[in-house]
C-alpha positions as CSV (number, residue, x, y, z in Angstrom):
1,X,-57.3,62.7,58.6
2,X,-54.4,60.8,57.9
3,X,-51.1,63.3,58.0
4,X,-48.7,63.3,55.3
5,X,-45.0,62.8,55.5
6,X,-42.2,65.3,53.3
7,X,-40.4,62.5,51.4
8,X,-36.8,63.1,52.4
9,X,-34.1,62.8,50.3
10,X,-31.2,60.2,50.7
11,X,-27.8,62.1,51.8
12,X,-25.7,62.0,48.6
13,X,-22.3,61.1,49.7
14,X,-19.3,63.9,49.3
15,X,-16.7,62.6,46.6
16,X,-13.8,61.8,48.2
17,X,-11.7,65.2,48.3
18,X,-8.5,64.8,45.6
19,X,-5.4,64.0,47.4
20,X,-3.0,67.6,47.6
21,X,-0.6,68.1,44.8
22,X,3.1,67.4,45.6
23,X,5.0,70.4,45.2
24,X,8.0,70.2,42.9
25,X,9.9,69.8,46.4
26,X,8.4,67.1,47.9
27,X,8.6,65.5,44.0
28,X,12.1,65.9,43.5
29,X,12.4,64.0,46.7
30,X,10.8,60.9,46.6
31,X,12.4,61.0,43.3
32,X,15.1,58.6,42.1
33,X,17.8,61.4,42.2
34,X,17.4,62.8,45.1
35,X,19.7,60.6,47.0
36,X,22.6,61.3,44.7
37,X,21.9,64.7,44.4
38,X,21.9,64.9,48.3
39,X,25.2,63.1,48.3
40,X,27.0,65.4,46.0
41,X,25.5,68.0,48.3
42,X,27.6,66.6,51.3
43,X,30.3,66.1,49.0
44,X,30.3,69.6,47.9
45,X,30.2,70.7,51.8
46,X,33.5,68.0,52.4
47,X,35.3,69.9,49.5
48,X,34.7,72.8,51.2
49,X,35.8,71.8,54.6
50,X,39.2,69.9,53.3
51,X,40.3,71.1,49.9
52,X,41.9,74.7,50.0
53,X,41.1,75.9,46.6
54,X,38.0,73.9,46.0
55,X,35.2,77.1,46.4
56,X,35.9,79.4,43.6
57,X,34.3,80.1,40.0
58,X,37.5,79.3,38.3
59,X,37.7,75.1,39.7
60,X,33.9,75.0,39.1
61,X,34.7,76.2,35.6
62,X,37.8,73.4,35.6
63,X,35.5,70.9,36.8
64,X,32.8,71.4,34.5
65,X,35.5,71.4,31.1
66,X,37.4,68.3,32.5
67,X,33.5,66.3,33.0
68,X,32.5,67.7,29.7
69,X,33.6,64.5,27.6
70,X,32.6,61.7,30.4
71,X,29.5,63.8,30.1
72,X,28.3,63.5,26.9
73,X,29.2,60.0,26.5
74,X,27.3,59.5,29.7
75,X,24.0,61.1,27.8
76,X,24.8,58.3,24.9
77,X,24.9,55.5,27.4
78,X,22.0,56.4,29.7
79,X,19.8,55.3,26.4
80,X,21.1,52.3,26.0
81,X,21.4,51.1,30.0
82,X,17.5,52.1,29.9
83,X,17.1,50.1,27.1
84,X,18.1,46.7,29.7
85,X,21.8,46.8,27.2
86,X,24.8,48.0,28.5
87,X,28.0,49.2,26.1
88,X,31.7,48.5,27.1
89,X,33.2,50.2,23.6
90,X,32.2,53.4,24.3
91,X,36.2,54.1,25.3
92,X,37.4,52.9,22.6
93,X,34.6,54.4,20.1
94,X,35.9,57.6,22.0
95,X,39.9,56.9,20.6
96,X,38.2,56.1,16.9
97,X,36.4,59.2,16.9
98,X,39.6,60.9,17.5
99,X,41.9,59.5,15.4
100,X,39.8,59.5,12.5
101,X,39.1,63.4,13.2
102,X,43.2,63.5,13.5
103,X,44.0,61.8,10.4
104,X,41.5,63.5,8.2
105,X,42.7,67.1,9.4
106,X,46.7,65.8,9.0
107,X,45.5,64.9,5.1
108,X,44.0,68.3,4.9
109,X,40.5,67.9,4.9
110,X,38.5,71.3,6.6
111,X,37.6,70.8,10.1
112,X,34.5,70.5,10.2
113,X,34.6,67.7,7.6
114,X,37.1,66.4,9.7
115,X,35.3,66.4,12.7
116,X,32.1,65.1,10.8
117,X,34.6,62.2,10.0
118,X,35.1,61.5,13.4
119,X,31.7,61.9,14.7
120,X,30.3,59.3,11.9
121,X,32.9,57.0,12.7
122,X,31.2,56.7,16.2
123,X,28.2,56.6,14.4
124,X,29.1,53.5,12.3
125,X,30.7,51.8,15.7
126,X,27.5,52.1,17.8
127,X,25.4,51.0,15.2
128,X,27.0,47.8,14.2
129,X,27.1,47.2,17.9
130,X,22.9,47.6,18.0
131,X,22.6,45.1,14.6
132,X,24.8,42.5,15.9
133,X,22.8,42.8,19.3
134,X,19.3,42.6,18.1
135,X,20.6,40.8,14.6
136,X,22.0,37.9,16.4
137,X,20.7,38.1,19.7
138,X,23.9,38.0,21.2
139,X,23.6,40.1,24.7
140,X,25.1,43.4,24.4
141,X,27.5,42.9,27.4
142,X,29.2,39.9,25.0
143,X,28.8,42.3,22.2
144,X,30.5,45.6,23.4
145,X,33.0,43.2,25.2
146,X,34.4,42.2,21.6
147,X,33.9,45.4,20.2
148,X,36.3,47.1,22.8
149,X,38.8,45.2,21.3
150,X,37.9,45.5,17.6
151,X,37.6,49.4,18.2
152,X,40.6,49.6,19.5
153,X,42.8,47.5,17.1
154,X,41.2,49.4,14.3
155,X,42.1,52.9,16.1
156,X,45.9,51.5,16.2
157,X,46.1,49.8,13.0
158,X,44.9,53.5,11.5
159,X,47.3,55.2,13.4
160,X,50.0,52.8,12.9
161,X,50.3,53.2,16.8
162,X,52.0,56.5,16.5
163,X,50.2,59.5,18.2
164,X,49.1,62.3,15.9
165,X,49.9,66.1,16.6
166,X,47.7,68.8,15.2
167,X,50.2,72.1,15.1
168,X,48.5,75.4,16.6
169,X,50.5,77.1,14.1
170,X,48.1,75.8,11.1
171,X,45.2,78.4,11.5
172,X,42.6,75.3,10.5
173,X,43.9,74.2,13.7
174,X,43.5,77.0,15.8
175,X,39.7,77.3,15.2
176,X,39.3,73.7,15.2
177,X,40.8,74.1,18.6
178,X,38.2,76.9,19.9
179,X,35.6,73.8,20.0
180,X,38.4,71.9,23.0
181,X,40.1,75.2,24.5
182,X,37.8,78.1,23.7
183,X,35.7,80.1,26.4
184,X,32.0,81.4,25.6
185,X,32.3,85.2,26.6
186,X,35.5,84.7,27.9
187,X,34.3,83.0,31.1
188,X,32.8,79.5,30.2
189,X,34.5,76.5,28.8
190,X,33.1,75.7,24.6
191,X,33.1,72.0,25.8
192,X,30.4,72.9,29.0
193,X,28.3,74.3,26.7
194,X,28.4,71.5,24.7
195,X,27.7,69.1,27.4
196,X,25.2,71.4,28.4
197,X,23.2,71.5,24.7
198,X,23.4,67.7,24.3
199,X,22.1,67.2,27.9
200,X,19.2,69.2,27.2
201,X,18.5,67.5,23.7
202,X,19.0,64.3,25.7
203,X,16.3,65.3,27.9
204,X,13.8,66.8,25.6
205,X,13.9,63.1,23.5
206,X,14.0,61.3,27.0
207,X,11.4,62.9,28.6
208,X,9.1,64.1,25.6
209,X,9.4,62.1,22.9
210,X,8.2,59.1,21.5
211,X,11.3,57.2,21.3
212,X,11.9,58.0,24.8
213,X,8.5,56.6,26.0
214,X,9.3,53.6,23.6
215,X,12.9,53.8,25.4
216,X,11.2,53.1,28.8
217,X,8.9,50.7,27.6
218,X,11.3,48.5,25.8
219,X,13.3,48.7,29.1
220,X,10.8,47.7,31.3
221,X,9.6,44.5,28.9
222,X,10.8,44.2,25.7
223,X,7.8,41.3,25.3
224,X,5.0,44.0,26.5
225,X,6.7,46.7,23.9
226,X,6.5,44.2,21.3
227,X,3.3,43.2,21.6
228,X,2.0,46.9,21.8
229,X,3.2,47.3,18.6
230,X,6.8,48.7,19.7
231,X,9.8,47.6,16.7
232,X,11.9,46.7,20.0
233,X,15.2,46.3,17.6
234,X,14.8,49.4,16.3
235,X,14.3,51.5,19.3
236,X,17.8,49.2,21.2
237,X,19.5,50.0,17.6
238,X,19.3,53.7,17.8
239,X,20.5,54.0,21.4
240,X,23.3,52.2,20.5
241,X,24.1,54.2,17.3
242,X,23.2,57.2,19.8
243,X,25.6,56.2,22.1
244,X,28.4,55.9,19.7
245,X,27.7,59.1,17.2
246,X,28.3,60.8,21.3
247,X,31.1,58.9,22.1
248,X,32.7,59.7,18.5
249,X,31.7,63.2,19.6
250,X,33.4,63.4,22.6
251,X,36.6,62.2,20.7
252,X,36.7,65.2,18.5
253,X,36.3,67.8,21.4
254,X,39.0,65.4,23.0
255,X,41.5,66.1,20.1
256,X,40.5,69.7,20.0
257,X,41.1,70.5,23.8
258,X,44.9,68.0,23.1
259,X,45.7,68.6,19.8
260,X,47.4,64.7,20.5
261,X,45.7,61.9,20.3
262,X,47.3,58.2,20.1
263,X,45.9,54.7,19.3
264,X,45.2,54.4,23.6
265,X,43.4,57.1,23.9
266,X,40.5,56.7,25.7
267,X,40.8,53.7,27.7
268,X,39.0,52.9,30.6
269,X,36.7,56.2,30.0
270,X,33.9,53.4,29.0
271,X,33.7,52.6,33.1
272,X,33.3,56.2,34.4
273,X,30.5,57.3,31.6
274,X,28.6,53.6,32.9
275,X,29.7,54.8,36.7
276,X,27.9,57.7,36.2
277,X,24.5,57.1,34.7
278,X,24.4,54.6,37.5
279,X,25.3,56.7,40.2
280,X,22.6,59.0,38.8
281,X,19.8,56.3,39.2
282,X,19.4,54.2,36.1
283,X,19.0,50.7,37.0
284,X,21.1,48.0,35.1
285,X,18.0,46.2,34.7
286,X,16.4,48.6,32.3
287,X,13.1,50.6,32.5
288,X,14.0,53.5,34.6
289,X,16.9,56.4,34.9
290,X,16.9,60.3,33.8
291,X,19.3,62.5,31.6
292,X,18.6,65.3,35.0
293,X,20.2,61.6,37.1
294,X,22.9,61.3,34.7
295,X,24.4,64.9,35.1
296,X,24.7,64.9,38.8
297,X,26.0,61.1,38.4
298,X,29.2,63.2,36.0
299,X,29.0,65.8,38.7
300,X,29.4,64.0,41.8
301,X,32.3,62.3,39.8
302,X,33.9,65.2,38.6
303,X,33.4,66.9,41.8
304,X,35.1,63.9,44.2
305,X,37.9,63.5,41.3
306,X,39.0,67.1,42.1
307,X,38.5,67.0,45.6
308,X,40.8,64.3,45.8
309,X,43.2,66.0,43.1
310,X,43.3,69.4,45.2
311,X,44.4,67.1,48.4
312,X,47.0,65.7,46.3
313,X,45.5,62.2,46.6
314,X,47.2,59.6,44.3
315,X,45.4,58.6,41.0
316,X,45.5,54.5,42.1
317,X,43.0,56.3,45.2
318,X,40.7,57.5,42.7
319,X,40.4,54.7,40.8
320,X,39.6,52.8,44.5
321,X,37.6,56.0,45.5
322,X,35.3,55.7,42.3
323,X,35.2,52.1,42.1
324,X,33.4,51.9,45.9
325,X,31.0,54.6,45.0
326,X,30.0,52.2,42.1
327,X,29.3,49.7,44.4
328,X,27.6,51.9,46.5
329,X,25.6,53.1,44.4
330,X,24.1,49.7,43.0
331,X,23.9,48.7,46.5
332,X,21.6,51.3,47.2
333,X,19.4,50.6,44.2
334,X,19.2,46.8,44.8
335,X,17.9,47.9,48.4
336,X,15.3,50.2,47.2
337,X,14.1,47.9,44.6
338,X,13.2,45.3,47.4
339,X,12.2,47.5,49.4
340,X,9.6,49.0,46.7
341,X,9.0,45.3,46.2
342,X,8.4,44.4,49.5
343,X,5.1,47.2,49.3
C-alpha cells in the first residue's frame, strides 16, 4: 500500500520589517539647519565666554528688537531665493516704504493709512520687479540691480533729500510709535512680535500651502513646474511682490522705532536680509531653504553683531566679520551639494 505524503506548504517569506522612524532629533539633524543652528550654538557659548554683558534677558530682548527689521525682510526674500531669483532692492524698497509712511503722516493722513501707504509702496516695488522679471525675461539679479537704484532715486526725489522727523509730541505719533518702541506686557519688544507673527505666516504658506509646494517646485525646475501645469510667472511674481510688501513693512516699523528717516535709509540692509536666508540654508540655486533656516540665519547674525558690539569691536570688523560668514556659509553648501551628488 503505497503511503501518502502531507503536501507541505511553501515558507511565505516575512515582509521586510519597516525601517524605524527618525525621531524629531535625529530629523532635525540630518536636516539642512542643523549646522547653522549648531553654529549659533557655539556662538552663543563664545558670547558667553568673551562678552561681559552678553547672558541676560534684557540683550536677548535688544537683540531680538534690533534683528526684527533684517528679519522680516529676510522672510520676503527666502521666497524669492527659493524661487532660483534673488532681489538686491530690497534696501532700498525698505527707505521707500519709510519715506512714503513719513510723508503721508507729515501731510496728516491717520497712521494707519499712513503706514498702509508705506507698506503698498513696497508692494508696488516688488511687484514691478516680478513683471519685468518674468515679463521680459531679464534675470532678476539684472533686474533688482537697476531697481536699487530706481528705488532709491525715487525715495530722494520724494523727500527732496531732506530727512523727515515725526514729533512725539503729536499724539498720532506717539501711538504710531508703539508699533517701533512699544513693549508687549511691558517686557517684549512690538517689533519681535511682529517678526515673530510674519515668521510663523511665512511658515504656515511655506510649509503647508500650495504656493509653497509650487514655491519649491518652480525652484527646483521651472521647465518640470510648467509642464505640471504650474503658472511659473505667477508663482516668481508673488514672491517678489511678497518680498517687497515685507520690505515696505519693515520700513514703517523702521520709522516708528526712529521717528527719522532720510532718502539713505536703508542702504546695504538688502546684503544682510540675503546673508541670512543663506546662512540659514537656502541654496542660491533655488529649490530648497526653510522660514525655521531663515530665523536662525537673522539670529546667528544678530547674535555675532552684538557680540562684537559688547567687545567694542569696530563696525568696518563687522562688516569683514559678516562678509566671511557669507562665504562660509555658501562654501559649506557647495560642499554638501557635491557631496550629496557624489551618492
Amino acid at each position: 500500500m503505497a503511503q501518502t505524503t502531507t503536501p507541505v506548504a511553501p515558507p511565505v517569506a516575512k515582509p521586510a520589517a519597516a525601517p524605524p522612524a527618525r525621531s524629531p532629533l535625529r530629523r532635525f539633524l540630518h536636516a539642512r539647519e542643523a549646522s547653522t543652528f549648531l553654529a549659533l550654538v557655539v556662538l552663543f557659548a563664545l558670547g558667553t565666554l568673551i562678552a561681559p554683558g552678553f547672558v541676560g534677558t534684557d540683550n536677548f530682548l535688544t537683540v531680538g528688537q534690533q534683528i526684527a527689521q533684517i528679519g522680516i525682510m529676510a522672510v520676503g526674500v527666502t521666497f524669492v531665493i527659493i524661487n532660483a531669483e534673488i532681489d538686491l532692492s530690497v534696501g532700498s524698497i525698505y527707505g521707500l516704504g519709510a519715506v512714503v509712511c513719513g510723508l503721508l503722516m507729515t501731510s496728516d493722513v491717520a497712521w494707519p493709512l499712513a503706514a498702509l501707504g508705506g507698506i503698498a509702496a513696497g508692494a508696488a516695488a516688488g511687484l514691478l520687479n516680478g513683471l519685468m522679471t518674468v515679463g521680459f525675461g531679464i534675470p532678476s539679479f539684472i533686474v533688482t540691480l537697476g531697481t536699487l537704484s530706481v528705488y532709491r532715486g525715487v525715495t530722494l526725489l520724494l523727500s527732496g533729500g531732506a530727512p523727515i522727523s515725526l514729533s512725539a509730541k503729536d499724539p498720532a505719533v506717539a501711538e504710531f510709535n508703539l508699533l517701533g518702541q512699544g513693549k508687549l506686557f511691558g517686557v517684549v519688544p512690538m517689533q519681535l512680535v511682529l517678526f515673530a507673527l510674519v515668521a510663523v505666516v511665512g511658515t504656515i504658506v511655506l510649509s503647508r500651502s500650495r504656493y509653497g509646494f509650487n514655491t519649491y517646485a518652480v525652484g527646483g525646475s521651472a521647465e518640470a513646474a510648467r509642464l505640471c501645469g504650474i503658472n511659473t510667472g505667477r508663482v516668481k511674481v508673488a514672491a517678489f511682490t511678497l518680498s517687497g510688501t515685507l520690505a515696505g513693512l519693515a520700513g514703517v516699523l523702521g520709522l516708528s522705532f526712529l521717528s527719522y528717516v532720510q532718502g539713505v535709509t536703508g542702504t546695504g540692509m538688502e546684503l544682510t536680509a540675503i546673508s541670512a536666508v543663506i546662512i540659514g540654508g537656502a541654496a542660491l540655486f533655488g529649490g530648497s531653504g526653510t522660514m525655521l533656516g531663515t530665523v536662525i540665519g537673522v539670529a546667528f547674525i544678530g547674535v555675532l553683531q552684538n557680540i562684537l558690539n559688547l567687545r567694542g569691536i569696530s563696525s568696518f570688523w563687522q562688516t569683514v566679520a559678516t562678509g566671511a560668514v557669507i562665504i562660509l556659509a555658501v562654501a559649506a553648501d557647495t560642499w554638501l551639494r557635491r557631496r550629496s551628488g557624489r551618492r
